[in-house]
NUDOSE-128797 format. One record per residue (C-alpha): residue in three letters; x, y, z. Coordinates in steps of 0.25 Angstrom, whole numbers, padded with zeros to 4 digits, always signed. Each point is the difference from the previous one (the first is absolute). Layout:
! NUDOSE-128797
ALAXYZ;...
***
This chain:
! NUDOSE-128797
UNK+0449-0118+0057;UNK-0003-0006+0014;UNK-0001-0015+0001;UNK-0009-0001+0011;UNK-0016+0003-0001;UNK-0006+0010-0002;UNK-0013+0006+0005;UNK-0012+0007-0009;UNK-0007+0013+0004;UNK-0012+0000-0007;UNK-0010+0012-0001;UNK-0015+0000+0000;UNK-0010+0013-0005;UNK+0008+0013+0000;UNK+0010-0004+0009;UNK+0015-0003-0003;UNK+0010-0007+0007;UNK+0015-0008+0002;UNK+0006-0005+0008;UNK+0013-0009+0000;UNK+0006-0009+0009;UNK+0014-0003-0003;UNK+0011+0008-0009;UNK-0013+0004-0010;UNK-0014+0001+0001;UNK-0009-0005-0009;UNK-0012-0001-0010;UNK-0010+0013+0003;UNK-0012+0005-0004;UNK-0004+0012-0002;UNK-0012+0009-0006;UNK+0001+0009-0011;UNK+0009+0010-0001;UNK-0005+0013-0004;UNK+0005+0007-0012;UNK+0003+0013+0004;UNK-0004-0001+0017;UNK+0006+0014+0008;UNK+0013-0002+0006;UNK-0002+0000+0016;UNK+0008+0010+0009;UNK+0016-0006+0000;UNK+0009+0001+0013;UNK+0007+0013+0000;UNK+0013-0004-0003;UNK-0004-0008-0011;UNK+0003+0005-0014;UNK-0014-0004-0009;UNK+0006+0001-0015;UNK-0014+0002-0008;UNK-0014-0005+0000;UNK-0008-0003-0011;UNK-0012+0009-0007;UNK-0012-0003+0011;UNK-0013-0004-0002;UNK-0011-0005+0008;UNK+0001-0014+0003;UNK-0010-0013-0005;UNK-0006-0009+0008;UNK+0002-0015-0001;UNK-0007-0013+0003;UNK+0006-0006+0011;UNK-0003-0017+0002;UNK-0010-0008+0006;UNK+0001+0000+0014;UNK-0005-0015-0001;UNK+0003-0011-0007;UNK-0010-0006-0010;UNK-0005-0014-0003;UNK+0006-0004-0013;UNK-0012-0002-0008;UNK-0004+0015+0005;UNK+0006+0010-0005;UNK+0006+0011+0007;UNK-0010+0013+0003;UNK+0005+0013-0005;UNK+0008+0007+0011;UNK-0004+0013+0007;UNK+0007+0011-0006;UNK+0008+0006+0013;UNK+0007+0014+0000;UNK+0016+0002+0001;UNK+0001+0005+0013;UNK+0011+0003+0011;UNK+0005-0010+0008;UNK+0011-0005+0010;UNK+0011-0007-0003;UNK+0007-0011+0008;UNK+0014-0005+0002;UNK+0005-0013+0006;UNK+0012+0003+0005;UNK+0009-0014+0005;UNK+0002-0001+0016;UNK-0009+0012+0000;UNK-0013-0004-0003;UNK-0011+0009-0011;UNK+0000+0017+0000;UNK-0012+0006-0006;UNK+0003+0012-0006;UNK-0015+0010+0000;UNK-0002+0014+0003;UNK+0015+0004-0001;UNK+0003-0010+0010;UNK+0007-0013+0003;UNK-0006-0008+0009;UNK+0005-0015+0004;UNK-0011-0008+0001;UNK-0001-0010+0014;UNK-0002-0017+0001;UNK+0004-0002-0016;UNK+0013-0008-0004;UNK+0015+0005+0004;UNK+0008-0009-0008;UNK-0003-0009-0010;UNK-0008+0008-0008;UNK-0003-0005-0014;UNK-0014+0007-0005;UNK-0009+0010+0001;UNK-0012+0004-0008;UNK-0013+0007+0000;UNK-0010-0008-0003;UNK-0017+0001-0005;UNK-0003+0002+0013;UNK+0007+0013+0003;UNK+0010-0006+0011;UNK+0014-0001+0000;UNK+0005-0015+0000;UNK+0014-0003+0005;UNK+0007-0015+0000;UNK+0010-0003+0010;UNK+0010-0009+0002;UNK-0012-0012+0000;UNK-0010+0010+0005;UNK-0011+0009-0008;UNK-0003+0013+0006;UNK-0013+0010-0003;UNK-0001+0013+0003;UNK-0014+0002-0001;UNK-0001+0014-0005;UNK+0011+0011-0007;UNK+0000+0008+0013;UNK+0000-0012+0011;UNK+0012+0002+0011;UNK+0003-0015-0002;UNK-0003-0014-0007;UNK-0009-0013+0005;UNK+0006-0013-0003;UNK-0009-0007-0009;UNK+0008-0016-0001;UNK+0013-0006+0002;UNK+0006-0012-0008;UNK+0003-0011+0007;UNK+0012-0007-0009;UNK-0007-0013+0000;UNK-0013+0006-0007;UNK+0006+0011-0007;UNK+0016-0001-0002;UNK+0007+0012-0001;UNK-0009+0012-0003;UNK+0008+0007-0013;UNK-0012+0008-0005;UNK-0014+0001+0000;UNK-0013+0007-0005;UNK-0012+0006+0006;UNK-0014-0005-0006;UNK-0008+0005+0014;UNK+0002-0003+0013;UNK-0003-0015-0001;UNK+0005-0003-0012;UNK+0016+0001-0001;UNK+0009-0005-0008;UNK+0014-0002+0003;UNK+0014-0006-0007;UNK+0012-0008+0007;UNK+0009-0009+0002;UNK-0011-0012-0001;UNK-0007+0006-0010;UNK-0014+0008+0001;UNK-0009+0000+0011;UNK-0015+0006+0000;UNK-0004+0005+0013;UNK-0019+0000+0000;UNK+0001+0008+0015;UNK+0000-0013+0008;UNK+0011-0008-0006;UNK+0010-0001-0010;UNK-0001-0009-0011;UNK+0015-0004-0006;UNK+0003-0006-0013;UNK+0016-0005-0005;UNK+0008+0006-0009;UNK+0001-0014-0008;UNK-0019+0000+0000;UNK+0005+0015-0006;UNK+0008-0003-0012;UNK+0013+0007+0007;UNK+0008-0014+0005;UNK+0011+0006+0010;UNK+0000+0015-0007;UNK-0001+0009+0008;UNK-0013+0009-0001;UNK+0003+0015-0002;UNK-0015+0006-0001;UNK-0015-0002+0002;UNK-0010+0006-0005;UNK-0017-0002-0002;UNK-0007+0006-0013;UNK-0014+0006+0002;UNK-0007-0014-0006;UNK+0008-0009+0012;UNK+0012-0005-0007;UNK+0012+0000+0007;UNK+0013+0003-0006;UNK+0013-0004+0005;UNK+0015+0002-0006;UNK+0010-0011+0005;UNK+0014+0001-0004;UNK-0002+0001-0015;UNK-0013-0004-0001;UNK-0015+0006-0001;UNK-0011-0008+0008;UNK-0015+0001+0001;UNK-0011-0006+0007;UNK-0014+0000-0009;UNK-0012-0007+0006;UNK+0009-0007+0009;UNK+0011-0007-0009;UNK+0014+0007-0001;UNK+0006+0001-0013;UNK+0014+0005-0005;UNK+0000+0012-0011;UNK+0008-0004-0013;UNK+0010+0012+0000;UNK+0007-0005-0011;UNK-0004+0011-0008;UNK+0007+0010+0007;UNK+0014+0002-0005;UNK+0009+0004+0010;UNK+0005-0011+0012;UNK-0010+0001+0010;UNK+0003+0001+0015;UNK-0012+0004+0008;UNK+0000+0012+0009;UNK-0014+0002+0005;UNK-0015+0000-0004;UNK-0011+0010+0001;UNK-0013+0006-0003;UNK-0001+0015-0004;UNK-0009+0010+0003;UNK-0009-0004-0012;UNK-0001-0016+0002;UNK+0009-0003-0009;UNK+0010-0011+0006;UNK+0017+0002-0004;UNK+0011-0009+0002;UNK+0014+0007+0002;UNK+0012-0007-0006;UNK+0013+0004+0000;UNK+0000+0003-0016;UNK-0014+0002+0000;UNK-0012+0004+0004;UNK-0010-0008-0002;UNK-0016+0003-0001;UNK-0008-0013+0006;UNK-0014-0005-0005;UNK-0011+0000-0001;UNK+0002-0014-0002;UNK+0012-0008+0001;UNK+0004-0001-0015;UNK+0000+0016-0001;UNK+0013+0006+0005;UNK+0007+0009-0007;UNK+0012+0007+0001;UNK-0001+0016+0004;UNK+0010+0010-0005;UNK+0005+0010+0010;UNK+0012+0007-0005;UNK+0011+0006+0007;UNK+0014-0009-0004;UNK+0003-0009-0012;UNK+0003-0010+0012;UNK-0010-0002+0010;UNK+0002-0006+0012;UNK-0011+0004+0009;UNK-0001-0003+0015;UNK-0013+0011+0003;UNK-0012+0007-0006;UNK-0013+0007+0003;UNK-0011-0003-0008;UNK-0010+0010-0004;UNK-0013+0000-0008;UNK+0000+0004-0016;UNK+0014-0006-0003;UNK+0007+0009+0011;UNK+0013-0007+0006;UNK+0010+0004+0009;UNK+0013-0010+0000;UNK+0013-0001+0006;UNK+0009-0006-0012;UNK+0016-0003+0009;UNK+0000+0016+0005;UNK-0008+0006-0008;UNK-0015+0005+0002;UNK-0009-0001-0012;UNK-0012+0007-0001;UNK-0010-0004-0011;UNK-0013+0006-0005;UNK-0006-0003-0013;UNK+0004+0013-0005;UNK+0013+0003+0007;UNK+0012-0009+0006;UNK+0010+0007+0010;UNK+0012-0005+0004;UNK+0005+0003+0014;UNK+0016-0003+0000;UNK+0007-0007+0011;UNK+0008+0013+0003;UNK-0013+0011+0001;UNK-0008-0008+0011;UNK+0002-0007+0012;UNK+0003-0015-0007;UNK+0010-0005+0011;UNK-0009-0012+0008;UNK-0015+0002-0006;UNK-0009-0010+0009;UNK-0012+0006-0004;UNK-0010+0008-0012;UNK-0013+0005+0001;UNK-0007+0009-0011;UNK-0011+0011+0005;UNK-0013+0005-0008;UNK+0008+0013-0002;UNK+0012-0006-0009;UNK+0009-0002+0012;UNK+0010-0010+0000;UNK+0005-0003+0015;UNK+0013-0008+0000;UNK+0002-0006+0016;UNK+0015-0004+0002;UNK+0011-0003+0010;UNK+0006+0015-0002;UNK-0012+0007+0002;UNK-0015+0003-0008;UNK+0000+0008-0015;UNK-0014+0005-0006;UNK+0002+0002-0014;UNK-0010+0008-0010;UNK-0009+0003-0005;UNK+0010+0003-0014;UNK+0014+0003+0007;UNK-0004+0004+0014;UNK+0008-0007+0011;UNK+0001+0000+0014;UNK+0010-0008+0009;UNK-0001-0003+0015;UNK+0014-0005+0003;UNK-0001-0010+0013;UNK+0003+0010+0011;UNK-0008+0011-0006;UNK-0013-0005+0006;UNK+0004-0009+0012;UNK-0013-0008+0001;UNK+0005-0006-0015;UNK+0015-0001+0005;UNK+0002-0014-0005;UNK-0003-0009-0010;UNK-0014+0003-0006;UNK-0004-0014-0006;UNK-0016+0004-0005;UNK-0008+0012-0002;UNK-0015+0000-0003;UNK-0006+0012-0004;UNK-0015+0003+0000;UNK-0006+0007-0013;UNK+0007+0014-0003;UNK+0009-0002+0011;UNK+0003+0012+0011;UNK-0004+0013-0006;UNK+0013+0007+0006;UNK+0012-0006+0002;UNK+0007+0004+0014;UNK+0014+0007-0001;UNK+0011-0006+0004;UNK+0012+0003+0010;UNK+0015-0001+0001;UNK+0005-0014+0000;UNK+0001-0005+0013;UNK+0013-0009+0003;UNK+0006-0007+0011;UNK+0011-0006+0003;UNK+0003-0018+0000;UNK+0011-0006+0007;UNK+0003-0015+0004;UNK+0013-0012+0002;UNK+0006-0010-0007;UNK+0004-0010+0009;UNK+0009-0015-0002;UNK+0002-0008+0010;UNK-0006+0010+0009;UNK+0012+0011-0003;UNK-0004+0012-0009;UNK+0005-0002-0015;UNK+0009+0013-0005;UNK+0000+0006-0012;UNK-0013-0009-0007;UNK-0005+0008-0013;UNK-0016+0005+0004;UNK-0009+0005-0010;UNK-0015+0004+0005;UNK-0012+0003-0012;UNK-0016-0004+0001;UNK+0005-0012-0008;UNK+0014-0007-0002;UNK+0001-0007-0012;UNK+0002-0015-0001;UNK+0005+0002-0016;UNK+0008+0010-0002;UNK+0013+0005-0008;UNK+0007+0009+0011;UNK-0005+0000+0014;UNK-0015-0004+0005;UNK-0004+0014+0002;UNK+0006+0006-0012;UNK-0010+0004-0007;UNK-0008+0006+0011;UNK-0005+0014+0000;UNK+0002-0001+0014;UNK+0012-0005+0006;UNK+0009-0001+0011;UNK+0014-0007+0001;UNK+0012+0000+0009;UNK+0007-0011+0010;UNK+0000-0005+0012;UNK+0008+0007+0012;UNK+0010-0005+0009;UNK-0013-0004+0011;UNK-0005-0006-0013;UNK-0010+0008-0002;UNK-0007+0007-0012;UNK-0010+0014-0001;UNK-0005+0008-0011;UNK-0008+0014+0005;UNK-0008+0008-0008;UNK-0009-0012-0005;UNK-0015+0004-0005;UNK-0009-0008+0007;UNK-0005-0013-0005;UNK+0006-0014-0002;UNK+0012-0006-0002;UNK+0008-0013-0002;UNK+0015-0001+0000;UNK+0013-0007-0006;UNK+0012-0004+0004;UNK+0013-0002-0005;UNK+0006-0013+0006;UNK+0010-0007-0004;UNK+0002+0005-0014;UNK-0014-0001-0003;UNK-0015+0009+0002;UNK-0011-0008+0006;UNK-0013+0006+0007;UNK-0002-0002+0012;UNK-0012+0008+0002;UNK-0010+0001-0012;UNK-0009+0015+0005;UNK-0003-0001+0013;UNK+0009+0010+0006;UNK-0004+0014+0004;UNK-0015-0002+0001;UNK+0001+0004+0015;UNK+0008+0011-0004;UNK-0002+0013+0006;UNK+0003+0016-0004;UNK+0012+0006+0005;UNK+0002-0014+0007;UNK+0010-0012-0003;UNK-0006-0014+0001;UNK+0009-0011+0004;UNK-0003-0015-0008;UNK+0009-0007+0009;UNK+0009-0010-0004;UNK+0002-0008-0011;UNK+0008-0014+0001;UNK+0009-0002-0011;UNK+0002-0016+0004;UNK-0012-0005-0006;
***
């Protein structure tokens, strides 16, 4: 479990989305998943198990693309068809790739770094927040985003997460505590006026009357009329530690605990705990929400997929698990897992297929969010041979090279471990340091990087991923040199 904040994709109408922004991603939602949807086309060299019997797939009821007053109530939604649609990855340093037509495309002027959410919202755009910065790309096919507002740290705090209403009426989560933006200014209330004291605030969500939802720490807030109140969870068992809040595709609102997922309102006194499945223990960190009690959830490494007729069970060995930032769920069934190693698909049943980083260099990184729009891409592209590189840099003291130091390169060194930081690493590199001081490893698949070093007797990190990005094939990119004196 990560101890900083995490962001909250949220999902509008028949659309699904994630997106993460540190080691996890967060709470998603998504639409329907259909029974028995057609498996798309897989990547060549992928090895689809079995899908299951086919039928032709039901329409759902998306939710209001507006919010209702609270003494109205919510008009019946428009019943909207499970097309094909793009998906979109945020890779960090990168910037966002749409995937459409058996294409990756980067997209231009969005966020590089910094990433922590993207979703598609009511109105059919793309909605990405940056570092303190939230982006629009104003339709599916746009070469590039708009900005629509920046924070400014004395109105807003921090930025941690946010949710879309309409272009005049967002919401964001920080530092300070939650900030509404009307399309002129923005209007800032204190975690203490919230209920949350000096928690910090990991989700924000708005229900379809107007109230406004927020998970702190290990609390559930709302804002009703105006006045914020604090959910009694005592009801739910299991210790409580808050990881996200969101609204699925149907309007119902869910508060993900680390035990527990938990289902919200519609008034303050109704949460109730929901079963998921998947482990004896739970300790969850992400899920995808879906309409009709349909969940995807990562419980520690594995992946849990959960219908109200069927629960499958994706082991930490038979999918890509190694760094997950990110989940979205698609109208067909399909489960699309964003990490540091590179992007898997899983289903519809047992399908699978895995882009390992350097299959598809556009997505040679860490992919910290996906959204995908209705039924996603109709066909997936094929993949290539992993490409590699090469990396090589100095260890220095005192300005003279250091000989013989222990160097172990891997997407993530561990700061816990029980051998070495990169240990438990499907990919790893390790050797020492030569008589110049220096260090490479070759045949490295492209993507990022952090590495450790053995000093003195003891591992540290000196660099946590951010290595290799301006890696190039057939090519060995120098780091430089790393100081061993501070």
């Amino acid at each position: 479990m990560q101890p900083a904040p995490r962001s909250l994709a949220l999902l509008f109408g028949s659309l699904a989305v994630a997106c993460g922004e540190t080691t996890s991603p967060p709470i998603v939602a998504k639409p329907e998943a259909q029974e028995n949807p057609v498996a798309p086309p897989l990547a060549p060299e992928m090895k689809p198990v079995k899908t299951e019997a086919k039928t032709e797939p039901k329409p759902h009821v998306p939710e209001a693309a507006l919010v209702a007053a609270p003494s109205e109530p919510a008009a019946p939604p428009p019943v909207v068809s499970q097309a094909a649609g793009p998906a979109f990855f945020a890779v960090d340093k990168k910037g966002i790739v749409r995937l459409d037509g058996g294409e990756f495309v980067p997209l231009k002027d969005g966020p590089d770094e910094l990433i922590k959410n993207l979703h598609i919202a009511a109105d059919g755009a793309l909605w990405v927040l940056g570092f303190e910065t939230i982006y629009k790309l104003p339709k599916l096919d746009a070469d590039g985003f708009k900005e629509v507002v920046r924070g400014d740290f004395r109105e807003t705090g921090t930025i941690d997460d946010f949710f879309v209403v309409a272009d005049d009426d967002l919401w964001v989560a920080g530092f300070g505590g939650v900030s509404h933006w009307d399309g002129k200014a923005w209007t800032r209330e204190e975690k203490p006026a919230i209920g949350a004291g000096d928690d910090i605030l990991d989700g924000i969500a708005v229900d379809r009357e107007g109230k406004v939802w927020i998970a702190s720490s290990n609390r559930v807030h709302v804002k009703d009329r105006g006045a914020w109140s604090t959910l009694d969870l005592g009801k739910i068992k299991d210790p409580l530690f808050m990881e996200g809040v969101g609204r699925a595709a149907d309007g119902t609102v869910y508060a993900l605990a680390s035990a527990a997922l938990i289902k919200l309102g519609p008034g303050a006194a109704d949460a109730e705990a929901v079963k998921i499945g998947g482990g004896s223990v739970p300790s969850y960190s992400d899920l995808a929400l879906g309409t009709d009690g349909t969940f995807a959830a990562r419980n520690l490494f594995d992946l849990v997929i959960s219908t109200p007729k069927a629960t499958k069970v994706w082991r930490k060995k038979d999918y890509m698990s190694e760094g997950v930032r990110a989940l979205a769920v698609d109208a067909s069934g399909r489960v699309w897992v964003g990490g540091e190693i590179g992007v898997t698909i899983l289903g519809p049943g047992d399908v699978k297929v895995e882009w390992p980083s350097g299959s598809v260099p556009e997505l040679s990184g860490e992919v910290v969010g996906v959204a995908v729009a209705g039924a996603g891409p109709a066909v997936l592209p094929a993949t290539g041979p992993v490409q590699t590189g090469g990396l090589k840099g100095k260890l220095l003291r005192g300005g003279g090279p250091v000989v013989g130091v222990e160097v172990e390169l891997c997407p993530s060194p561990k700061l816990m471990f029980t051998k070495t930081p990169c240990a438990d690493s499907s990919v790893k590199f390790a050797g020492k340091t030569d008589d110049q001081g220096e260090w490479k490893f070759d045949a490295v698949p492209l993507g990022a990087y952090g590495i450790a070093l053995k000093s003195e007797g003891k591992w540290r990190i000196t660099m946590g991923s951010d290595l290799g990005i301006e890696m190039r094939r057939g090519e060995v990119f120098d780091v430089g040199s790393i100081s061993l004196d501070k």
